[in-house]
N, C-alpha and C positions, 0 to 999 in steps of 0.2 A: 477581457473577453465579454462581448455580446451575453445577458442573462438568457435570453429565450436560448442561444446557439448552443451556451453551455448544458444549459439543459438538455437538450436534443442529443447531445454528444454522449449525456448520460443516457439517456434511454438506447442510445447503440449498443449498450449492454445488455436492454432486455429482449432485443430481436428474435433471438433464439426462440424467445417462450413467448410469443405473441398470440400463438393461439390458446396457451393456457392463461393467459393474462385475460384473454376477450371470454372465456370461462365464468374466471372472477370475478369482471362488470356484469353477466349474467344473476353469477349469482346475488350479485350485491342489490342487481334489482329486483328481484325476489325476495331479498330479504326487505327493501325497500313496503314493498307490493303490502308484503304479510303486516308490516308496520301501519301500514296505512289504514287499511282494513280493518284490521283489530279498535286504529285509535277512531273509524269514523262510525262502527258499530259499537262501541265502549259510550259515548255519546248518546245515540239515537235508543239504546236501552232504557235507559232511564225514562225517557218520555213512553218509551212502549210498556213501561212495567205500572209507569204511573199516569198513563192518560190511555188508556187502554179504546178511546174513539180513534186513535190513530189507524186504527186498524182499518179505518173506513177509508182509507187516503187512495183513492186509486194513481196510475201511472200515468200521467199526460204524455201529450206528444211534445217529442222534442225542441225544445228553442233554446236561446241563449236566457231571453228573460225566466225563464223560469226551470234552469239545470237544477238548482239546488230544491227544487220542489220535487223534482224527476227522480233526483238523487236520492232525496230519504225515503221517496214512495217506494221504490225499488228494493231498497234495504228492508225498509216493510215486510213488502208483498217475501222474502226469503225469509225474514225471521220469526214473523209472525205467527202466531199458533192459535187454536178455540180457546185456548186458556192462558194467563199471564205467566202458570207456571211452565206448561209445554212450550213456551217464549224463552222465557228462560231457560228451559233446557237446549233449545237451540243455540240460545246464545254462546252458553258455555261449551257447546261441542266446538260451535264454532271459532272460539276463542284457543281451545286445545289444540285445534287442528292447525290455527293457523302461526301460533307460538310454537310448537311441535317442528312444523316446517321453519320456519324462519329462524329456529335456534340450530337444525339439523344444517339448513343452507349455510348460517354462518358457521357453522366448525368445519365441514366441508371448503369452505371459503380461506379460516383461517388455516389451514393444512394446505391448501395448495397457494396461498400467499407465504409461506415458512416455506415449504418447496421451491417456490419460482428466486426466493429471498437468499436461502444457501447458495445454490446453484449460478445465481450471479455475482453472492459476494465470491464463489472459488474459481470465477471465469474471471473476475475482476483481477485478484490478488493473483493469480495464475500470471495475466495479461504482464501487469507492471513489473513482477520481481522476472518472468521472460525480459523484457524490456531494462530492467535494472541491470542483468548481467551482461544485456550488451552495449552498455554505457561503456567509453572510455574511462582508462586511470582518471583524466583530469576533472573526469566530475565527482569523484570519490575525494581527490586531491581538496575538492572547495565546497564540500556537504559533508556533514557530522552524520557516524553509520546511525544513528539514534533515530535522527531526522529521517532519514532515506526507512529504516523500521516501520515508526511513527506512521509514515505514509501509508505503509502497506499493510498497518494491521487497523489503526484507527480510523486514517482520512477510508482508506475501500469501505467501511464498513459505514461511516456515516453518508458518503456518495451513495452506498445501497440500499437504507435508510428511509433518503428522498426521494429513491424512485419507487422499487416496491412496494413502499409503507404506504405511499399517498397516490401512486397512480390510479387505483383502483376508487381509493378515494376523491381524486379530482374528477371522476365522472357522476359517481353515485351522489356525492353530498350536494352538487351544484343541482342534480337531477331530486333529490330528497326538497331543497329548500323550493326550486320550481313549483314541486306539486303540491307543498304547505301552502305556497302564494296563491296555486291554483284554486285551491278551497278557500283562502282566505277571500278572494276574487267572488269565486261564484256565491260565499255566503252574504256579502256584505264589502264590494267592491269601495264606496265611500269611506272607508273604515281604513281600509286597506290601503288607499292610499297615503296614509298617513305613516304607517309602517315602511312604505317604499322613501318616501321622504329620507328614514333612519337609516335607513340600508346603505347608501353611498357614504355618511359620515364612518358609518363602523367599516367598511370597504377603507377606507382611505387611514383611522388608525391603524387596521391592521397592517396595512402595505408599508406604512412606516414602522411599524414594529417589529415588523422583518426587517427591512433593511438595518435596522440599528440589530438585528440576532446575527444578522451577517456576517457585520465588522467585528460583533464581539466574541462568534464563534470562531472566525480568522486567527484572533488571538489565543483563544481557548487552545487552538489544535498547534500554536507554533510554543504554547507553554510547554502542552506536552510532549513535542517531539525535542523538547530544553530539554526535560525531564527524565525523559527517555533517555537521552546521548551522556546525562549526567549517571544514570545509573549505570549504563553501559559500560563506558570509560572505568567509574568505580571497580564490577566485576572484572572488567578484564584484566586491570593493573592492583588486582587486592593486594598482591605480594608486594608492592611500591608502595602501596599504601601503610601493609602494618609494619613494613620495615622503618620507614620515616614517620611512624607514630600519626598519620595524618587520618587517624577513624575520624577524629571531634571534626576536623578542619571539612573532612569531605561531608560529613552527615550535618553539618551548616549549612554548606554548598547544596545540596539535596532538599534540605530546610526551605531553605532562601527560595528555589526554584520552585520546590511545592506550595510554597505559599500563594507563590503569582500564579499557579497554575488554579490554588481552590480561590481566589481573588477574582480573576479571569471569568473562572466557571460558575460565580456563584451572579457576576452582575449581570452572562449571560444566563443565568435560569432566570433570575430577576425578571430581566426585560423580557424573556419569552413567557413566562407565565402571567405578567400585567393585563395579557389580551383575552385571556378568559374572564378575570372579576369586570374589566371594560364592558366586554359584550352582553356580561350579564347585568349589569348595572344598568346598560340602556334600554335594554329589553325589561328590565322592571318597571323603568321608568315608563316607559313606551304602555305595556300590560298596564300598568296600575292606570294611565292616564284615559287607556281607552275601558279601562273596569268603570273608571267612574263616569264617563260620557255615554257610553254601551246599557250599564246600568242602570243608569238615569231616564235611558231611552224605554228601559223594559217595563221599570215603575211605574211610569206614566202612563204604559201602554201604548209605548208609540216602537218605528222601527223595527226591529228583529223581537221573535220570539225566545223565552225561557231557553229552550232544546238550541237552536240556533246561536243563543248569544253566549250560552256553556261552550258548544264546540268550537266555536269562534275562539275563545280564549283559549281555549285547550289546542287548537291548532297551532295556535300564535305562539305561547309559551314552547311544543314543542319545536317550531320551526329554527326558535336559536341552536337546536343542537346543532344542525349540519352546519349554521352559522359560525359555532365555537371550533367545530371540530374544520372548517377552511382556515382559520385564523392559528390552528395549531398545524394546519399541513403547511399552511404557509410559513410557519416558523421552520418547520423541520426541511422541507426546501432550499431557505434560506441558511438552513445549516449544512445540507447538501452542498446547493452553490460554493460556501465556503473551501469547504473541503473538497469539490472539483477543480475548484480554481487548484491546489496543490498537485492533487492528481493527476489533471493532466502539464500540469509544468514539469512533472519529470516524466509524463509519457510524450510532450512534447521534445523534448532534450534530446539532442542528436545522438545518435548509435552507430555503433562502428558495424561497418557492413560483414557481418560473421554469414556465415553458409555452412552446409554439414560438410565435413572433410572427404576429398576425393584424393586418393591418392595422386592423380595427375594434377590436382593443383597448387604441389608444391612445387617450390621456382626449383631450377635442376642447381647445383652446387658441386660445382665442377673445378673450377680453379678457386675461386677469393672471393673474399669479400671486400670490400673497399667504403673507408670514408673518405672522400675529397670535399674539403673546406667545409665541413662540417660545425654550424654557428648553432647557438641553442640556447635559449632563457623559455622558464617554465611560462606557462599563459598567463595573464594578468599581472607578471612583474614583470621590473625594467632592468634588472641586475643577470651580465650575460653570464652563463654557467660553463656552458664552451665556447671557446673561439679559436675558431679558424682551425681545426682538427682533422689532420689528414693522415692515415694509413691503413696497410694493408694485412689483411690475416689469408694466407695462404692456406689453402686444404690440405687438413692431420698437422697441421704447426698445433704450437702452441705459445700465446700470444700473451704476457703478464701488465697488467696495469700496475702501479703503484704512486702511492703520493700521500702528502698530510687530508687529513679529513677538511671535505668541503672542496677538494681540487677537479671532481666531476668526472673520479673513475665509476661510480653507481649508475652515473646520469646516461654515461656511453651504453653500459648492459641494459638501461631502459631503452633505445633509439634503437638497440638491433631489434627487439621482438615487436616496435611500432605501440610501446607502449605509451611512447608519445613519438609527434614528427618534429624533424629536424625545421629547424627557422628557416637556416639559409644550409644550402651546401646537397650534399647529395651521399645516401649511404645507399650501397648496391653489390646485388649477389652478381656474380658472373657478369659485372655490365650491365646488369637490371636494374632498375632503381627500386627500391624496395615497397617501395608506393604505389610502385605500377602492380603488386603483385597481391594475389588473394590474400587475404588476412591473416584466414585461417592454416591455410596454407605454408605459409610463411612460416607463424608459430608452430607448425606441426618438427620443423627444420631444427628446433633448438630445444634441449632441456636446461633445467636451472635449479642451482643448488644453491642458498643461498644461506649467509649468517642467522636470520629469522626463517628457521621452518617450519613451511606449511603443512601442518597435520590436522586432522580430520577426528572427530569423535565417533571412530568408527570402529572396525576389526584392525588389525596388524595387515591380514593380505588384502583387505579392500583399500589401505590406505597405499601400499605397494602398488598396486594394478590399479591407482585412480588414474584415469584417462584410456587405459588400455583393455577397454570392455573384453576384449575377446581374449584376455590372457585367461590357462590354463594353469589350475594349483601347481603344475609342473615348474611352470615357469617363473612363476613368483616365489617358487621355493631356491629356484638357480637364481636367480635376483639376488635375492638374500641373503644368499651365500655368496656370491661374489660383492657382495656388498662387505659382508664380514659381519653378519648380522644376523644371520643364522642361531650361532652360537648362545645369543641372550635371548633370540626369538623363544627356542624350544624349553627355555629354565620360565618363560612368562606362561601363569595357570593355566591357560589355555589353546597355549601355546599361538599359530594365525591368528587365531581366531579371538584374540586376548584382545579388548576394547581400552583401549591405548587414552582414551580422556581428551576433552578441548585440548588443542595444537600439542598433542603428547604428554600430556601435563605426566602421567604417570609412566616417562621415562627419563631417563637422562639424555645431556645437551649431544653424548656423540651418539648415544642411540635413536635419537631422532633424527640426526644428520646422515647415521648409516641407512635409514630407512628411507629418508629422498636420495639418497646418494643409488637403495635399488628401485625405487622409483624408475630414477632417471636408467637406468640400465636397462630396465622389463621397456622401458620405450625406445630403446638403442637410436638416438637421435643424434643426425651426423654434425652436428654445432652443441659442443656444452659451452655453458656459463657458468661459470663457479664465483658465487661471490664473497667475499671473506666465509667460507665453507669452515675453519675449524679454526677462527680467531680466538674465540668465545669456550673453549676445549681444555680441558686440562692435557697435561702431558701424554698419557697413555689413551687419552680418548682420540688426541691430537693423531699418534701413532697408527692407529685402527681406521680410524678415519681419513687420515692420507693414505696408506694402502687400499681403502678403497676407490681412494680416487683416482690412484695409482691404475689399476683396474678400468675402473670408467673409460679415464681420456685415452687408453689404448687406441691405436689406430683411428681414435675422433681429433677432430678439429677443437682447441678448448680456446675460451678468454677468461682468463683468470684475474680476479681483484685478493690481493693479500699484502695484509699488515707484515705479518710475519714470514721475510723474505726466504726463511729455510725451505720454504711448500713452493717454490719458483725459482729455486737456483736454475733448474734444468729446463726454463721454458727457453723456447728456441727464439724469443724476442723478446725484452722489457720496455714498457715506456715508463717513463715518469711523468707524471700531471705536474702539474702547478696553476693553479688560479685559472683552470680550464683550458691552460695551455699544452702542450707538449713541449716541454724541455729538455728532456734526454731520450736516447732508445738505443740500442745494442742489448750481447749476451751481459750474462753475468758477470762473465771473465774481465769484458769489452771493458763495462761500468765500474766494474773495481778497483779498474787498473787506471783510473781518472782520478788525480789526488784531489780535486777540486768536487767532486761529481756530488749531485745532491744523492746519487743515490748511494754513494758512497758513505754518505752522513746517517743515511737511514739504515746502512749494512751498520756503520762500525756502534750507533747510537744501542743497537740490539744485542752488538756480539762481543761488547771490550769492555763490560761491565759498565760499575757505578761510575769511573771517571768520565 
């Protein structure tokens, strides 16, 4: 992407605060102002304290040839006193007053640059993790959660960075160096062009020295979103971890990655700090060369005067600072850009069309659902997962998948809620095709229970009533209890209100499944999906938790995935996969009465023991 566009792209973040922004360049000039003044009367004292004929200096009229005579006669004619010391006492009033203001303008300044600064990095982070959640599955499928983190908490913050930090300053410091050149000009324009000379070479390293902070902040920020997804991963899988002894093995791995990360960071401090000892280096050079030709001029008694050829330098040395400080905005820009280019490649990334839920824009579900010819491989591979997939789930059936792991009963329960789309083929409610239908909508039609449940670090009943804002304690207590979940709810310390831990860490595997299981009940959604729901179960959890399923799929429509074919004797149809095909389907009875039947191998493999 275009640098100037990208930039521009950033600053559509600070539109909000444009007029508090246009505040800031006020005040920056102001403080500018007070700078100026102080540094061209800090000069002009000296000659007043010790040439005290100055005093005689009246104000001419205006011209270009002689501003800078205009200039100090004027400063005069205001500081001047009968006495050197009532001179002095002006001076220092007027030193107070003007330091006073320009220290009050800047904290003022730096308060409403920290103001304008939060407020965009939480409009920013707001914008993208909005935009994150409505990314499809397939982008979560081919980005590390680490990475997608990474973005929203480091890249927003350095994209905010380069604009707030330096906007303010990309007016004021170009406008500071302007008005040093301007005096450097009217004191002694011959002079001066010799400094203009210098100015395009230190222009042209710094622009390279951005571009190389650039590339090497690019890497810096994709260290750390390694870094990130290495630690992430770590926490979330500890228990994998200290079971298979693998602390040493992972705190390597983290090692390794930290390395490259302080590697990374340290060649980009490197090359962004090089452009300050540069700028000062030529600017010595520059001063020292014009001390001694300036100098030379005084001694002799030729050219500029004592008072003139002091402020001359004194101008000139300070003009590098706005100089220093463009070549450090320019770095930090350059660190911006980096981390735009990120930010918005996943605010670029397509988003699945979500809308707030209307109760009329679910598809009606009246007879079936239907897949005909149903073809499916995930994006970016070539290996087909289903082929050729064709049947029907009739409304309040119940519908059983079964098969060896990898035969793409999971892959079906993705395709109904759109959590990806079908390749080839066509899945459709009532005749509908499901694609034609609101999104959200759509998903409002189905609950899911699945082997891996979803829980929340939150309360017992907010983790119950998540999605169904308007449920009432009432309801989520009948939940509960037809869940068969009740029971261990009221013995937890706090009973609802007990904060259950990341994904329930502090319950067991069927008490976390009794708690989606009343999830899915407080939403009484007329499609459930059950996905191996109580594989993963011991015996008596297994027990508690098929009766509450038992419950659940009452008068609902269900598609059920299960290993263990006891939780599906009674579905009212079986298919079997195989290699993303469908190879068998009938009852229970249908398939066991097939001496050949693969499902038969998978009944008798479970129920006739070791042999």
């Amino acid at each position: 992407m275009n640098r100037a566009r990208l930039y521009f792209r950033m600053l559509g973040f600070i539109k909000p605060y444009v007029p508090l922004l246009a505040l800031t360049v006020i005040l920056s000039f102001c403080i500018v102002s007070f700078e100026a003044t102080s540094l061209w009367i800090s000069t002009t004292l000296i000659t007043t304290l010790f040439n005290p004929n100055a005093a005689g200096i009246a104000v001419p009229g205006f011209s270009a040839s002689n501003l800078n005579t205009t200039i100090k006669a004027a400063v005069y004619a205001v500081i001047q006193a009968p006495t050197p010391v009532g001179t002095l006492a002006r001076v220092c009033i007027i030193f107070i007053v003007a330091y006073t203001l320009k220290n009050t303008f800047n904290f003022l300044n730096s308060l409403l640059v920290a103001f304008i600064n939060l407020r965009v990095v939480r409009d920013m982070r707001n914008t993208l993790y909005a935009h994150v959640l409505k990314l499809p599955v397939t982008y979560y499928d081919r980005n590390r959660s680490g990475e997608i983190i990474s973005r929203i908490i480091n890249d927003v913050g350095q994209v905010n960075a380069a604009m707030t930090n330096t906007l303010s300053k990309l007016v004021t410091e170009p406008v500071r160096l302007l008005a040093f050149l301007t005096a450097l000009i009217i004191i002694k324009w011959q002079m001066t062009v010799m400094v203009l000379l210098v100015y395009p070479v230190l222009g042209f390293i710094i622009v390279k020295i951005g571009q190389s902070v650039r590339r090497r902040s690019k890497r810096v920020m994709e260290n750390l979103a390694g870094l990130m997804s290495v630690l992430h991963e770590t926490v979330s899988g500890i228990r994998a971890v200290k079971m298979f002894n693998m602390n040493e093995a992972e705190a390597k791995k983290f090692r390794a990655e930290n390395q490259r990360f302080i590697r990374n960071s340290f060649r980009s401090t490197r090359t962004r700090e090089i452009s300050s000892p540069l700028t000062e280096t030529f600017g010595l050079a520059l001063a020292v060369s014009l001390l001694w030709y300036g100098g030379s001029q005084v001694l002799a008694g030729k050219g500029m005067n004592a008072e003139d050829f002091i402020r001359y330098l004194t101008i000139l040395l300070i003009s590098y600072q706005p100089l220093k400080a463009l070549a450090g905005i320019n770095n930090q820009v350059q660190t911006g850009l980096a981390a735009a280019e990120r930010f918005f490649a996943v605010l670029d990334a397509q988003t699945e069309k979500l809308v707030p839920f209307r109760a009329d824009s679910a598809p009606a579900f009246e007879r079936e659902i239907s897949l005909t010819h149903v073809t499916f491989s995930y994006p970016g591979a070539s290996e087909t997962v289903l082929d050729d997939i064709s049947f029907t789930v009739t409304k309040g059936s119940i519908v059983a998948l079964i098969g060896s792991s990898g035969a793409g009963k999971s892959t079906v329960l993705d395709l109904l809620p759109r959590f990806y789309d079908v390749t080839r083929g066509v899945i459709a409610i009532d005749g509908r095709d499901i694609r034609e239908c609101d999104l959200v909508g759509l998903r409002h039609l189905f609950g899911i229970v699945s082997q891996e449940t979803i829980l929340f670090n939150d309360t017992v009943a907010k983790n119950i009533a998540y999605g169904c804002d308007a449920a009432t304690p009432a309801l989520v207590t009948a939940a509960a209890k037809a869940a068969n979940a009740l029971e261990f709810i009221e013995k937890l310390p706090k009973g609802m209100e007990t904060v259950i831990g990341e994904k329930g860490v502090l319950l067991s595997g069927g008490q976390c499944q009794r708690l989606a299981i009343a999830r899915a009940l407080l939403r009484n959604p007329p499609i459930l999906i059950l996905d191996e729901a109580t594989s993963s179960l011991d015996t008596e959890s297994e027990r508690l938790v098929q009766t509450a399923i038992n419950a659940l799929i009452t008068n609902r429509t269900a598609i059920v995935v299960a290993h263990r074919l006891s939780t599906i004797r009674n579905a009212d149809r079986i298919l079997v996969l195989d290699k993303g095909r469908i190879i068998e389907e009938g009852t229970h009875e249908e398939l066991i009465a097939r001496p050949d039947s693969r499902y038969k191998y998978f009944y008798d493999i479970q129920f006739s023991g070791p042999a």
